[in-house]
PDB file of N, CA, C and O in Angstrom:
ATOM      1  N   UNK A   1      89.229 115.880 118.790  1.00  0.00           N
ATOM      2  CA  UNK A   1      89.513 115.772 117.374  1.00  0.00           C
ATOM      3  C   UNK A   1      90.363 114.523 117.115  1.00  0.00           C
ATOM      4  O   UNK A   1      91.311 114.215 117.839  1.00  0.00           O
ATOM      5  N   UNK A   2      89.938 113.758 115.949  1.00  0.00           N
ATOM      6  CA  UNK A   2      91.044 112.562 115.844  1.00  0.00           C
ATOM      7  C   UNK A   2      91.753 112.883 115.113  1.00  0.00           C
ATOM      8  O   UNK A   2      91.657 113.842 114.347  1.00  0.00           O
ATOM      9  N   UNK A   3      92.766 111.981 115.243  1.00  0.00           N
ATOM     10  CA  UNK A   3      94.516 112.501 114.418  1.00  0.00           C
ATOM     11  C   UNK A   3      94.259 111.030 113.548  1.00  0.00           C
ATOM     12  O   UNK A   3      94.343 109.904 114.037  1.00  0.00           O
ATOM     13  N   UNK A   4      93.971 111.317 112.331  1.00  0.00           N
ATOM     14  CA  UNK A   4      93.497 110.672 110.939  1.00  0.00           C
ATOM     15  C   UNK A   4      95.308 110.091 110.570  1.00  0.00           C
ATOM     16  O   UNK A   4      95.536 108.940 110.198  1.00  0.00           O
ATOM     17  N   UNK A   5      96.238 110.976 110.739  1.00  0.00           N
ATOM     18  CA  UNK A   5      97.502 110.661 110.395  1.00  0.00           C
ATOM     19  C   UNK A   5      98.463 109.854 111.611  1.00  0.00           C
ATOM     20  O   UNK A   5      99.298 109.048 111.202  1.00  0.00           O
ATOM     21  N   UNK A   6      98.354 110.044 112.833  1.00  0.00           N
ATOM     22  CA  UNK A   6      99.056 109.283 113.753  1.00  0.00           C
ATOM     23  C   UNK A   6      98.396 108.320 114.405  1.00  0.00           C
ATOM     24  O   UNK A   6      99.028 107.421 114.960  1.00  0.00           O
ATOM     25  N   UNK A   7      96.889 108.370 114.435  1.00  0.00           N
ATOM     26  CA  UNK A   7      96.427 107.012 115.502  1.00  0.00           C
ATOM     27  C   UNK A   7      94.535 107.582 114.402  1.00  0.00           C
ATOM     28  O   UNK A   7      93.703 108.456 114.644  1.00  0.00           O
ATOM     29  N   UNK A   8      94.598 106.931 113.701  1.00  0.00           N
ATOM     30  CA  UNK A   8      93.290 106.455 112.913  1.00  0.00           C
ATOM     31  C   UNK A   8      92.673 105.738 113.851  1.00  0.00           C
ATOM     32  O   UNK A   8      93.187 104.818 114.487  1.00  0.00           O
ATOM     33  N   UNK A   9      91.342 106.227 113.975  1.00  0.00           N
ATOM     34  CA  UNK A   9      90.651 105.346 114.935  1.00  0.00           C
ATOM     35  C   UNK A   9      90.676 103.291 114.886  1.00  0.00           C
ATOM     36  O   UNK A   9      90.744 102.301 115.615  1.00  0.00           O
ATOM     37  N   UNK A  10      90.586 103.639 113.739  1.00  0.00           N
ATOM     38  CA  UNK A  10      90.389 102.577 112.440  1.00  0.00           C
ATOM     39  C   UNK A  10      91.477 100.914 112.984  1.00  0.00           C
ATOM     40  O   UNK A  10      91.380  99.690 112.896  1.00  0.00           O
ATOM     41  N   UNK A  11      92.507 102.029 113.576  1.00  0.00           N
ATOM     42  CA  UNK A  11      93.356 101.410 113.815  1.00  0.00           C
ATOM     43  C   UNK A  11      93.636 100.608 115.198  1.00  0.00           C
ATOM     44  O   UNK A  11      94.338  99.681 115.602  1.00  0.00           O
ATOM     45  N   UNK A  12      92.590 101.593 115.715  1.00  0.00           N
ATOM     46  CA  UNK A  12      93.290 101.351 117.696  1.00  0.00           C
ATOM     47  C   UNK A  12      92.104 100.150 118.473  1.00  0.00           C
ATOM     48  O   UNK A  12      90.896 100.383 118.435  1.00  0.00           O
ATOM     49  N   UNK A  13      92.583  99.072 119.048  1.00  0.00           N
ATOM     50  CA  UNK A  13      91.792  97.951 119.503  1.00  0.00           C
ATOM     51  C   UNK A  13      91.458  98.462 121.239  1.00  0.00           C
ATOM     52  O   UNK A  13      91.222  99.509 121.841  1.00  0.00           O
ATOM     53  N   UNK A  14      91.524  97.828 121.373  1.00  0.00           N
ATOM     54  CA  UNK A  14      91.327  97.547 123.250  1.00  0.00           C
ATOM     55  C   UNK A  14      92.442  97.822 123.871  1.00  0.00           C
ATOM     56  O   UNK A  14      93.379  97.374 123.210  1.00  0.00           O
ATOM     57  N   UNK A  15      92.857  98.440 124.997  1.00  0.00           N
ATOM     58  CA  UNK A  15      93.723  98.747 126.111  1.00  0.00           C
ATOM     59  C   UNK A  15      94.655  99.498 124.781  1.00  0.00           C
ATOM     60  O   UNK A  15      95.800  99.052 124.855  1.00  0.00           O
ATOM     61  N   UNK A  16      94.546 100.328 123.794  1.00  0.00           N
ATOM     62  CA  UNK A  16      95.276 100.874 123.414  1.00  0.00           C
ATOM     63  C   UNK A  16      96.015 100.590 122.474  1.00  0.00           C
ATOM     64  O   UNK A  16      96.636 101.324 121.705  1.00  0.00           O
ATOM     65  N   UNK A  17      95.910  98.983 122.573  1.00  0.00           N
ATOM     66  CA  UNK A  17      97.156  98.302 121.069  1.00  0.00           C
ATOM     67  C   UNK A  17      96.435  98.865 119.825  1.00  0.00           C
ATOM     68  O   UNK A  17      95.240  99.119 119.671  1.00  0.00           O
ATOM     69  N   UNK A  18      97.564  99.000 118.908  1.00  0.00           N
ATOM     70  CA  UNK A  18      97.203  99.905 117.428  1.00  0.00           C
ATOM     71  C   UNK A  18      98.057  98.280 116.823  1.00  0.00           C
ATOM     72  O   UNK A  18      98.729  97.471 117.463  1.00  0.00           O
ATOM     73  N   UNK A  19      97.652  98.302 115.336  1.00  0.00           N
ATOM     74  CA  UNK A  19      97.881  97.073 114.246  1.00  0.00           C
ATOM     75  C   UNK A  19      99.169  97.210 114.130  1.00  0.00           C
ATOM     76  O   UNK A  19      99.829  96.261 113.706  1.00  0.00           O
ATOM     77  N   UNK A  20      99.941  98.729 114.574  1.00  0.00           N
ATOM     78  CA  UNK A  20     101.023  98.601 114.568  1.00  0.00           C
ATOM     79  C   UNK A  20     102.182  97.908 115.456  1.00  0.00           C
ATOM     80  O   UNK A  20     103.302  97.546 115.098  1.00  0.00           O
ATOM     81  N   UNK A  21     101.387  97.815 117.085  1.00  0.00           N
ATOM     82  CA  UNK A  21     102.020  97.177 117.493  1.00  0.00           C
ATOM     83  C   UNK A  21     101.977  95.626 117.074  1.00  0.00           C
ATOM     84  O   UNK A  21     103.072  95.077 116.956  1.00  0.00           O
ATOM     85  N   UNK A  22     101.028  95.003 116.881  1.00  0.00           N
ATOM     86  CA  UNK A  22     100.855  93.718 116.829  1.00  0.00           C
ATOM     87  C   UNK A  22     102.092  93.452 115.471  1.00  0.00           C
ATOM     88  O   UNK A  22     103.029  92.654 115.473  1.00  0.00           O
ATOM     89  N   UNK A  23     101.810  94.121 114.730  1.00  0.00           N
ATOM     90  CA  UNK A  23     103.074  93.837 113.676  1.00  0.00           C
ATOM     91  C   UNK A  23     104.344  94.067 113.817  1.00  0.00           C
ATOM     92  O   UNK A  23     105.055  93.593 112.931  1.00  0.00           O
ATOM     93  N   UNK A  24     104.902  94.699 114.729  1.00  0.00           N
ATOM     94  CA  UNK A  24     106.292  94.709 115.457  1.00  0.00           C
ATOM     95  C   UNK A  24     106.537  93.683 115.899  1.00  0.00           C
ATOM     96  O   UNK A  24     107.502  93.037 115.492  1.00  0.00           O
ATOM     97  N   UNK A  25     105.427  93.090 117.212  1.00  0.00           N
ATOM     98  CA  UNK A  25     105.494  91.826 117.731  1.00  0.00           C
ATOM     99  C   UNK A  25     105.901  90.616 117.524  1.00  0.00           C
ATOM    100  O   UNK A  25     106.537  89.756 118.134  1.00  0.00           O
ATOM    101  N   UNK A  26     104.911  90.869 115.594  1.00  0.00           N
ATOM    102  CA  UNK A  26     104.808  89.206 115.809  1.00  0.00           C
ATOM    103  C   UNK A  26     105.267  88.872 113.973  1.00  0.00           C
ATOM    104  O   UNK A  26     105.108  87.815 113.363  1.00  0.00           O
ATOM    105  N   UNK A  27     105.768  89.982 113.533  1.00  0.00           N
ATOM    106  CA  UNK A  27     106.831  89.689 112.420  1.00  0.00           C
ATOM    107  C   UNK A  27     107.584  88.844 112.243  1.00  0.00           C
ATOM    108  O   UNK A  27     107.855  88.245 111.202  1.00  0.00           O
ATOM    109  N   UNK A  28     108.045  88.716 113.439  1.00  0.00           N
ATOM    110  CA  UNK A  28     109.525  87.379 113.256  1.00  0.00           C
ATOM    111  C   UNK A  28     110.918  87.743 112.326  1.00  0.00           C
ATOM    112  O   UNK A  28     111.612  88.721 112.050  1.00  0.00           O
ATOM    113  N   UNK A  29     110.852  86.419 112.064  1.00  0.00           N
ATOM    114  CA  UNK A  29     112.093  86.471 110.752  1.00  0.00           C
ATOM    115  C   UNK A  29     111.755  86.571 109.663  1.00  0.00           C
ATOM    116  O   UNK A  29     112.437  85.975 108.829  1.00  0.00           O
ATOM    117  N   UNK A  30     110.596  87.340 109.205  1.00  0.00           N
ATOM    118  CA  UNK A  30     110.244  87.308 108.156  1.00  0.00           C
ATOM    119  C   UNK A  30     110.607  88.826 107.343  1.00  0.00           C
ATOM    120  O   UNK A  30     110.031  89.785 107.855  1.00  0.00           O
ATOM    121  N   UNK A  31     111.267  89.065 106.448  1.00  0.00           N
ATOM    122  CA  UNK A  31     111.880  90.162 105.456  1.00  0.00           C
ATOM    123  C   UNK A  31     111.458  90.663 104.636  1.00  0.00           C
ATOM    124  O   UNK A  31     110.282  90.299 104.624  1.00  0.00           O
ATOM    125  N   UNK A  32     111.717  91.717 103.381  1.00  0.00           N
ATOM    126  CA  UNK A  32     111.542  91.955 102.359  1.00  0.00           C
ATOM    127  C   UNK A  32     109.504  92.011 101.947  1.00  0.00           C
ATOM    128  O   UNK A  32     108.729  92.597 102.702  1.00  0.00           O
ATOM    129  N   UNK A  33     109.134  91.438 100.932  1.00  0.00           N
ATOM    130  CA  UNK A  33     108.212  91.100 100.293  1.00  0.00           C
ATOM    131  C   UNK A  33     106.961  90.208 101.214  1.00  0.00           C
ATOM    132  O   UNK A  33     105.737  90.295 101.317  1.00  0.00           O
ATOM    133  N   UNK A  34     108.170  89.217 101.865  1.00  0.00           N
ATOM    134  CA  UNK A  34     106.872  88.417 102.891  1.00  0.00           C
ATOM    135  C   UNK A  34     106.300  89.313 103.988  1.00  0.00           C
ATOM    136  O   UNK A  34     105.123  89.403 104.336  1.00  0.00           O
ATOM    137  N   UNK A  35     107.709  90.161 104.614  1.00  0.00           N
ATOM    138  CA  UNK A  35     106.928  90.621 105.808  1.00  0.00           C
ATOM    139  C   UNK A  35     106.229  91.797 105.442  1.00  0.00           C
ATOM    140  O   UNK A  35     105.386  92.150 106.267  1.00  0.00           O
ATOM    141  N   UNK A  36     106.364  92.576 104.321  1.00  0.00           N
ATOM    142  CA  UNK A  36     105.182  93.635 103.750  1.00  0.00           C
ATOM    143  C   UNK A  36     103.779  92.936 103.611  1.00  0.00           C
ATOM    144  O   UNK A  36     102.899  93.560 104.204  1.00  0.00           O
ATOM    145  N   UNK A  37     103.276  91.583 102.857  1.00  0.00           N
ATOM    146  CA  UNK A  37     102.291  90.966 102.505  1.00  0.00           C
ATOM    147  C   UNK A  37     101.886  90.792 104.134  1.00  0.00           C
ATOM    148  O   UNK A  37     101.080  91.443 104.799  1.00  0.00           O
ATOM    149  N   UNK A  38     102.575  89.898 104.442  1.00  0.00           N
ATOM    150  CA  UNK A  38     102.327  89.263 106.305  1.00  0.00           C
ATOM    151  C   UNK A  38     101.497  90.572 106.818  1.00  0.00           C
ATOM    152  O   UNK A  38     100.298  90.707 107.064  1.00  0.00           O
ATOM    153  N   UNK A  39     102.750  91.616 106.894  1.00  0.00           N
ATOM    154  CA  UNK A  39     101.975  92.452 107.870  1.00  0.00           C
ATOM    155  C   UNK A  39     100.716  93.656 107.014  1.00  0.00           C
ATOM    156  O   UNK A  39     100.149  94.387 107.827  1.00  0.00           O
ATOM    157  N   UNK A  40     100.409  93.809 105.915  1.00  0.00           N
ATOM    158  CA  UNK A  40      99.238  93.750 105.511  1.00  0.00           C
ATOM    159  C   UNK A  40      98.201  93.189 105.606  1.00  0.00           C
ATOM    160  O   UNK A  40      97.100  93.679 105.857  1.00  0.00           O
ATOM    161  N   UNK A  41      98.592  91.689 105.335  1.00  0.00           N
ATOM    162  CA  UNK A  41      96.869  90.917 105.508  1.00  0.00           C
ATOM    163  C   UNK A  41      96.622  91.233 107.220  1.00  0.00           C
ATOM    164  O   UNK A  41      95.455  91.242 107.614  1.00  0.00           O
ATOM    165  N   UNK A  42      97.961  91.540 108.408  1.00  0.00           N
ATOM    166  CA  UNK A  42      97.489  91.595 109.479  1.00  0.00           C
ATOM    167  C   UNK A  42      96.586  92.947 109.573  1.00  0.00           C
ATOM    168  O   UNK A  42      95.429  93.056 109.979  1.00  0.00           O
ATOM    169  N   UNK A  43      97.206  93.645 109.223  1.00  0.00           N
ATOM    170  CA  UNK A  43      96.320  95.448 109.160  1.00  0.00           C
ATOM    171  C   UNK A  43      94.504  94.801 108.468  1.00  0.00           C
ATOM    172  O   UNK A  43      93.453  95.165 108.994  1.00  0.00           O
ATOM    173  N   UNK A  44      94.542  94.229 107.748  1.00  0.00           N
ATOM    174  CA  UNK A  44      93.409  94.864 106.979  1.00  0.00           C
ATOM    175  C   UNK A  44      92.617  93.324 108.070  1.00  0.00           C
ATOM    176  O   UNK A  44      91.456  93.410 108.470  1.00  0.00           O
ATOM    177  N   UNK A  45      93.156  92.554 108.258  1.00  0.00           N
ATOM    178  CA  UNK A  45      91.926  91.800 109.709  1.00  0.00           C
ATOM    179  C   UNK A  45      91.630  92.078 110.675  1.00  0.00           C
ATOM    180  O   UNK A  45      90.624  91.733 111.294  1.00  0.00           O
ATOM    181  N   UNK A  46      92.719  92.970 111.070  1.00  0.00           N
ATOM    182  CA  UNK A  46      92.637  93.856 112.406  1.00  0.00           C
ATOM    183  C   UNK A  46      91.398  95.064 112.509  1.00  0.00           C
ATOM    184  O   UNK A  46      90.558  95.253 113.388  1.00  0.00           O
ATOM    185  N   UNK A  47      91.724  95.950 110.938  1.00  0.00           N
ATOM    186  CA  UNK A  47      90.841  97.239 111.213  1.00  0.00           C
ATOM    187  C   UNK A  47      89.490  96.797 110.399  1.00  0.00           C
ATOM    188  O   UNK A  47      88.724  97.761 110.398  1.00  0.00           O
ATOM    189  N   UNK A  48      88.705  95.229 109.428  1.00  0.00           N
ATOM    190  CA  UNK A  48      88.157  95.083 108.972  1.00  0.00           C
ATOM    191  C   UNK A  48      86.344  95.749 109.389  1.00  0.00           C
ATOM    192  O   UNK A  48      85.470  96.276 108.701  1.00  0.00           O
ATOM    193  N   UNK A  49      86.434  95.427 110.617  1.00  0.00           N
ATOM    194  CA  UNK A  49      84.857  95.716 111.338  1.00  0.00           C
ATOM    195  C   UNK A  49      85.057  97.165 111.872  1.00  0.00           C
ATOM    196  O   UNK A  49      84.189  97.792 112.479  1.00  0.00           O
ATOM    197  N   UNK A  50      86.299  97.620 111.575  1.00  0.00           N
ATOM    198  CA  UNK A  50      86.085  99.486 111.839  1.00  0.00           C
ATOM    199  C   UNK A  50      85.999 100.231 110.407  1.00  0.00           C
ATOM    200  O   UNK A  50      85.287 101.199 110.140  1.00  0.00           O
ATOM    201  N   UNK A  51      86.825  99.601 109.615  1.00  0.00           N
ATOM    202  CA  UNK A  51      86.742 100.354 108.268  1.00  0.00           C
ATOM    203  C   UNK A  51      86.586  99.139 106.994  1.00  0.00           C
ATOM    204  O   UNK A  51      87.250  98.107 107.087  1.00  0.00           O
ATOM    205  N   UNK A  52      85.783  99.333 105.975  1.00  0.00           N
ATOM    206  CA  UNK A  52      85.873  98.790 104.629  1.00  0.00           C
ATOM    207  C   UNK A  52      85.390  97.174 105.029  1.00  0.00           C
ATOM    208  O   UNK A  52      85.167  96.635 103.945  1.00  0.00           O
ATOM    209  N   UNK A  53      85.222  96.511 105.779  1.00  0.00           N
ATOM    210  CA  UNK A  53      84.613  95.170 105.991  1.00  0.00           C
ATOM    211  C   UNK A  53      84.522  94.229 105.225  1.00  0.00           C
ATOM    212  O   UNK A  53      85.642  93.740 105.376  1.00  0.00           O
ATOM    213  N   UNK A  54      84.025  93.605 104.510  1.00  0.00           N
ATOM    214  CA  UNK A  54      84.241  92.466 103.780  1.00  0.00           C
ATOM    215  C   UNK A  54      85.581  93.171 102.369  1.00  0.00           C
ATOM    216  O   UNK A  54      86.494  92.470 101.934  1.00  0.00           O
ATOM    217  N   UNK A  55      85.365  94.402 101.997  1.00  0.00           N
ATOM    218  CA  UNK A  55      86.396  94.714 101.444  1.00  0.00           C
ATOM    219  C   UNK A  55      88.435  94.299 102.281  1.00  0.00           C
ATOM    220  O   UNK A  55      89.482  93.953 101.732  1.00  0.00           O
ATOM    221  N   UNK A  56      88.166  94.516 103.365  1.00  0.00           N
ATOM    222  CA  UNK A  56      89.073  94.828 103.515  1.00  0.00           C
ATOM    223  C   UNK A  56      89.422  93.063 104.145  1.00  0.00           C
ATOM    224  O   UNK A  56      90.587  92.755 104.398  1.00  0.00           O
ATOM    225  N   UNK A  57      88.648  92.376 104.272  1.00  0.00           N
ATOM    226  CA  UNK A  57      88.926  91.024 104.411  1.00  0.00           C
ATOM    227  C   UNK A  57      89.191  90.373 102.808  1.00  0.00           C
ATOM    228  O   UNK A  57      89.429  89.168 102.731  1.00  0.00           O
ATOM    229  N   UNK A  58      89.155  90.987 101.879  1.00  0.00           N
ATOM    230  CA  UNK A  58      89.539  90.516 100.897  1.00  0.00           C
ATOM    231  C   UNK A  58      90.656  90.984 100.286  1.00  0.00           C
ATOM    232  O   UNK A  58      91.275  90.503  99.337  1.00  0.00           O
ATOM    233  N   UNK A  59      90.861  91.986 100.931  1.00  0.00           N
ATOM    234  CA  UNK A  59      92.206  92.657 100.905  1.00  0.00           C
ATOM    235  C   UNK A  59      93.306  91.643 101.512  1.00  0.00           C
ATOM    236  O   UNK A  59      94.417  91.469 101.012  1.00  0.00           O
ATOM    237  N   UNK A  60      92.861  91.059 102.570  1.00  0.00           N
ATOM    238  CA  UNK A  60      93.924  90.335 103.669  1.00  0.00           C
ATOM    239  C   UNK A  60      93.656  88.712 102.824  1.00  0.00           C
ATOM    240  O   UNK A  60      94.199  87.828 103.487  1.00  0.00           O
ATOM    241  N   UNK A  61      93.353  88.472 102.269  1.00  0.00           N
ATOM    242  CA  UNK A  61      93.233  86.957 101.407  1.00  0.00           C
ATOM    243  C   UNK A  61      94.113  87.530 100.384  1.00  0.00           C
ATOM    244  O   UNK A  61      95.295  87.192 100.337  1.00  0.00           O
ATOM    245  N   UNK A  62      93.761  88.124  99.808  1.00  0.00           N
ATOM    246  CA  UNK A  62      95.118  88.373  98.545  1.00  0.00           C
ATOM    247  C   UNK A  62      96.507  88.861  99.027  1.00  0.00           C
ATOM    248  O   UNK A  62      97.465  88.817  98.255  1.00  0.00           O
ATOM    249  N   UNK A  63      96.624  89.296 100.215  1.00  0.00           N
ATOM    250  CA  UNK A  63      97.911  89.756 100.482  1.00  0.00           C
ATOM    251  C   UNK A  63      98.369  88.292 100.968  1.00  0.00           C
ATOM    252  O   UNK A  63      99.554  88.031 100.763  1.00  0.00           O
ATOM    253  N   UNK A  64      97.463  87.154 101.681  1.00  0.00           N
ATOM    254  CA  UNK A  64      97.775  86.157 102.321  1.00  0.00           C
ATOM    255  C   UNK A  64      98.105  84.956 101.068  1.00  0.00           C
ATOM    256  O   UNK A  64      98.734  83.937 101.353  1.00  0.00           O
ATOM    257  N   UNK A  65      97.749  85.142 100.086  1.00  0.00           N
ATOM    258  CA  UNK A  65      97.936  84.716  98.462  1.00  0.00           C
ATOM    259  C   UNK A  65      99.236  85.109  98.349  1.00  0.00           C
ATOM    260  O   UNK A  65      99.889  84.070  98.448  1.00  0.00           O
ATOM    261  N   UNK A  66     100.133  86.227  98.165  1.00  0.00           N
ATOM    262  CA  UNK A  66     100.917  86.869  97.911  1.00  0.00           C
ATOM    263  C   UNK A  66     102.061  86.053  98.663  1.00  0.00           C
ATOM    264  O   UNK A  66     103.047  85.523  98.152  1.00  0.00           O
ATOM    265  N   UNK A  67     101.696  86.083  99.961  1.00  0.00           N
ATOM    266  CA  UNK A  67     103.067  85.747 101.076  1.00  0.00           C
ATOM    267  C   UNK A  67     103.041  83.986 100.697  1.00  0.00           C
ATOM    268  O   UNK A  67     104.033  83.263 100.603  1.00  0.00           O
ATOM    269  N   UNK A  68     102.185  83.749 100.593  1.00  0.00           N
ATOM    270  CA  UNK A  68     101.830  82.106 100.213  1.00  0.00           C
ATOM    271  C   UNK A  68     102.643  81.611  99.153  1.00  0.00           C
ATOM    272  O   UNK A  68     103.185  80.520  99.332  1.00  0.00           O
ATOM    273  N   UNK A  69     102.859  82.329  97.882  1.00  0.00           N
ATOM    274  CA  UNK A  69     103.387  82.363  96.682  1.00  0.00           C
ATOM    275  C   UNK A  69     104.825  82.714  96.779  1.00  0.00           C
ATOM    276  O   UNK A  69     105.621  82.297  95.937  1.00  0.00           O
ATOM    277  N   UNK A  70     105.261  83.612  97.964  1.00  0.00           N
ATOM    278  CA  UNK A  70     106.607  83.829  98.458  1.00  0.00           C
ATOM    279  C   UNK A  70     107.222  82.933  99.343  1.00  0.00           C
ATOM    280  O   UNK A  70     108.376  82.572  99.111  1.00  0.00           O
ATOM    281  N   UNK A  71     106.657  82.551 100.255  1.00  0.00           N
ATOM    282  CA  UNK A  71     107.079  80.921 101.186  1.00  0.00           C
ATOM    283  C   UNK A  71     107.052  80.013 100.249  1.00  0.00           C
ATOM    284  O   UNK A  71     108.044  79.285 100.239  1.00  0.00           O
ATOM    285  N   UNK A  72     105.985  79.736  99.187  1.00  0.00           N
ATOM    286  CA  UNK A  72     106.430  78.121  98.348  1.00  0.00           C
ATOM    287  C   UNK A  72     107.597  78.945  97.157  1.00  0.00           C
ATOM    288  O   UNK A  72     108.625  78.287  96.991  1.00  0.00           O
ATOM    289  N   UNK A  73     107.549  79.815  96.629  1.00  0.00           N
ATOM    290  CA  UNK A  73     109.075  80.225  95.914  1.00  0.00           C
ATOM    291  C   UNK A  73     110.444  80.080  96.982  1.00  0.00           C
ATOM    292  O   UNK A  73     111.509  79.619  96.574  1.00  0.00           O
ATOM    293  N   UNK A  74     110.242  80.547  98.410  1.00  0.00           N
ATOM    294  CA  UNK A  74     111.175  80.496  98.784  1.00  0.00           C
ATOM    295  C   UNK A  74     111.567  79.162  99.299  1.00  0.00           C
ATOM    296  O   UNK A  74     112.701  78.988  99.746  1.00  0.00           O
ATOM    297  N   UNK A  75     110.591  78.107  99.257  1.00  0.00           N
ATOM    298  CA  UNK A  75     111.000  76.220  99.359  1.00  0.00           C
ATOM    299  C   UNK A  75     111.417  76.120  98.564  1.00  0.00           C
ATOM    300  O   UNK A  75     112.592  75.848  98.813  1.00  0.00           O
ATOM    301  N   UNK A  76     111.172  76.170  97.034  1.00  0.00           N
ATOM    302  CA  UNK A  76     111.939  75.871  95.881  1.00  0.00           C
ATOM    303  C   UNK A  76     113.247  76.508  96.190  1.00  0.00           C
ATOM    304  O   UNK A  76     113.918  75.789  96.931  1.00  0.00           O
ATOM    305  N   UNK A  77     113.666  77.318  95.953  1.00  0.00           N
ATOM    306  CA  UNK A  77     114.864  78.118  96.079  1.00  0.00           C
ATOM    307  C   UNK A  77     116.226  76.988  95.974  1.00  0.00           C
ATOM    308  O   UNK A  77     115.934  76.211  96.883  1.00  0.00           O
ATOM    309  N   UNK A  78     117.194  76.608  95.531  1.00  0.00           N
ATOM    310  CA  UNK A  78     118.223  75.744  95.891  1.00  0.00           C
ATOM    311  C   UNK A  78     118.999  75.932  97.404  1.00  0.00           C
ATOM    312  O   UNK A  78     119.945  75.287  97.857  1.00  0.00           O
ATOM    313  N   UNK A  79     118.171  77.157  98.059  1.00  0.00           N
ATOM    314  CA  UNK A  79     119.162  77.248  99.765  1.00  0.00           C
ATOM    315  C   UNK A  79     118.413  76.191 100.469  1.00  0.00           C
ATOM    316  O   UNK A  79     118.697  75.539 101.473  1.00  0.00           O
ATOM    317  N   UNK A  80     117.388  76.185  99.696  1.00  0.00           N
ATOM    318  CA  UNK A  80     116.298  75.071 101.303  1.00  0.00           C
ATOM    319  C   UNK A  80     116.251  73.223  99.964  1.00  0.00           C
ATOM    320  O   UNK A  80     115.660  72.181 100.247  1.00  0.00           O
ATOM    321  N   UNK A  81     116.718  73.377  99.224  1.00  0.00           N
ATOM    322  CA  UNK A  81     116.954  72.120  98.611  1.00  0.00           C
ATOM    323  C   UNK A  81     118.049  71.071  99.509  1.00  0.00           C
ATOM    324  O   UNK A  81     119.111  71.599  99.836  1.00  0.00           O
ATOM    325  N   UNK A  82     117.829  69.620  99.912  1.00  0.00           N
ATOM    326  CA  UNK A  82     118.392  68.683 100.381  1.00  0.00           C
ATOM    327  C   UNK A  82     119.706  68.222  99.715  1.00  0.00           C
ATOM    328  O   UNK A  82     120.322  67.257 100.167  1.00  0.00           O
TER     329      UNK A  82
END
């Protein structure tokens, strides 16, 4: 029986890595708003060819829109001004 709530098939790649690990990994320093968008567009490229497919690659372009719009707000910002 699959467990729909702890390990979605949807979710799980090769040797076991789930989208969740990869987003622990490879988050960085990224916070708030970016690293929600970031690690969205990563989920929905990861599980695209198991669930929702070109949907869910368009899911990960607008979230990648989103974080895009948050890195150039956060250049403007007067902390990263010369």
């Amino acid at each position: 029986m699959t467990d729909n709530i702890n390990n979605p098939s949807h979710y799980q790649g090769a040797n076991d890595l789930e989208a969740i690990d990869v987003v622990h990994n490879f988050v960085g320093n990224l916070f708030g708003a970016s690293a929600f968008f970031w690690g969205n567009a990563i989920k929905y490229m990861l599980r695209f060819q198991k669930k929702n497919g070109l949907e869910g690659l368009k899911k990960a372009r607008k979230n990648l829109d989103w974080l895009i719009e948050e890195m150039e707000k956060d250049l403007k910002s007067p902390i990263h001004k010369d």
